[in-house]
C-alpha positions, 0 to 999 in steps of 0.5 A: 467488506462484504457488500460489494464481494464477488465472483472473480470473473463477475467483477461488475463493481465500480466501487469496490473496497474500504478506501483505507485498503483499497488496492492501486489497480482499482484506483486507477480505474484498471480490471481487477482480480482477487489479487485486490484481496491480497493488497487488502490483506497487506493493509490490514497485515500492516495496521495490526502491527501498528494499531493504525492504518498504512495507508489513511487516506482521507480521499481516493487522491490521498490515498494514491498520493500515500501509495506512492510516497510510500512504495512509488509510482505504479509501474508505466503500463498501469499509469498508461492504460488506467481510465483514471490515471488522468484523474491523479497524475500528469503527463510532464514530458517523455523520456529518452524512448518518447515515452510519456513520464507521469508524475502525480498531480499536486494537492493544489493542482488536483484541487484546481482540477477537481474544482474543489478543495482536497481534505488533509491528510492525517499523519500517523507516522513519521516517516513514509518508508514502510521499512523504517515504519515497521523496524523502528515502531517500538517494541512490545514491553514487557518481554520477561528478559531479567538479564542484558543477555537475554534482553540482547537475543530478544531485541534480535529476534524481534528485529528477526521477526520484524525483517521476516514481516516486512518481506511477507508485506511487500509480497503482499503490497506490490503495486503491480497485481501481476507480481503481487503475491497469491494466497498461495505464495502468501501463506506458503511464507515463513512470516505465516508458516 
């Protein structure tokens, strides 16, 4: 998605990034850096695993809302200083530290706000837990094992192979940019190397 690249201290855009790939600090409204391009990369990392989308969110809501039921709420520092934070969470009461707790808006809730009605959300998979996603998708057919054996140290070193994946993913996937993974961490990662 190339219409809308720049340079990374000339980040002018509003609109930035394939809503399906879009990283959770543009969606909140935050500064973003090329670490939005790792977030994009994850996506895309996942879905070629798959075949389809982690995260197919039918608007800019449902896509927050599938963000978090898979890798939870963005951190409070985030959620506290995002332009539009407000847009998809509430504010419901504070914490022992008379901090704000945030919690994301209903679909109903943020339809009344919003003054319309919010599209459905297609389901491609049946659980949310990115883990369980990945190490429960069925495996590839046809590995060329001809004994149980063999068939055994196969079925292990995929689940080896799916493991390692999913460390390389969330490094990746992190909400938090600042702790989500550089280029060079990404390709430093055994899953690549």
């Amino acid at each position: 998605d190339f219409g809308s690249a720049c340079h990374e201290h000339q980040t002018v855009y509003t609109y930035i990034q394939s809503r399906f790939y879009r990283s959770p600090e543009v969606l909140l409204g935050l500064p973003y850096s090329s670490s939005i391009d790792m977030w994009s990369l994850g996506c895309i990392a996942v879905e070629l695993f798959l075949g389809l989308p982690i995260f197919p969110g039918a608007s800019n809501y449902d896509q927050v809302s599938r963000i978090v039921e898979t890798l939870g709420l963005p951190p409070f520092h985030m959620l506290e200083v995002g332009k539009d934070t407000n847009i998809y969470f509430e504010r419901i009461t504070s914490d022992d530290y008379a901090r704000p707790i945030y919690r994301l808006k209903t679909r109903e809730r943020f339809s009344m706000d919003q003054g319309r009605p919010e599209p459905p959300s297609k389901r491609y998979f049946a659980s949310t837990d990115l883990e369980e996603v990945i190490m429960s998708y069925p495996a590839r057919a046809g590995t060329g094992a001809s004994d149980s054996s063999s068939s055994s140290q196969s079925r292990e070193e995929e689940q080896r192979q799916r493991r390692c994946f999913l460390h390389f993913v969330r490094g990746l996937l992190t909400i938090n940019p600042v702790e989500r993974w550089s280029p060079l961490q990404a390709i430093s990662h055994p899953f690549v190397t």
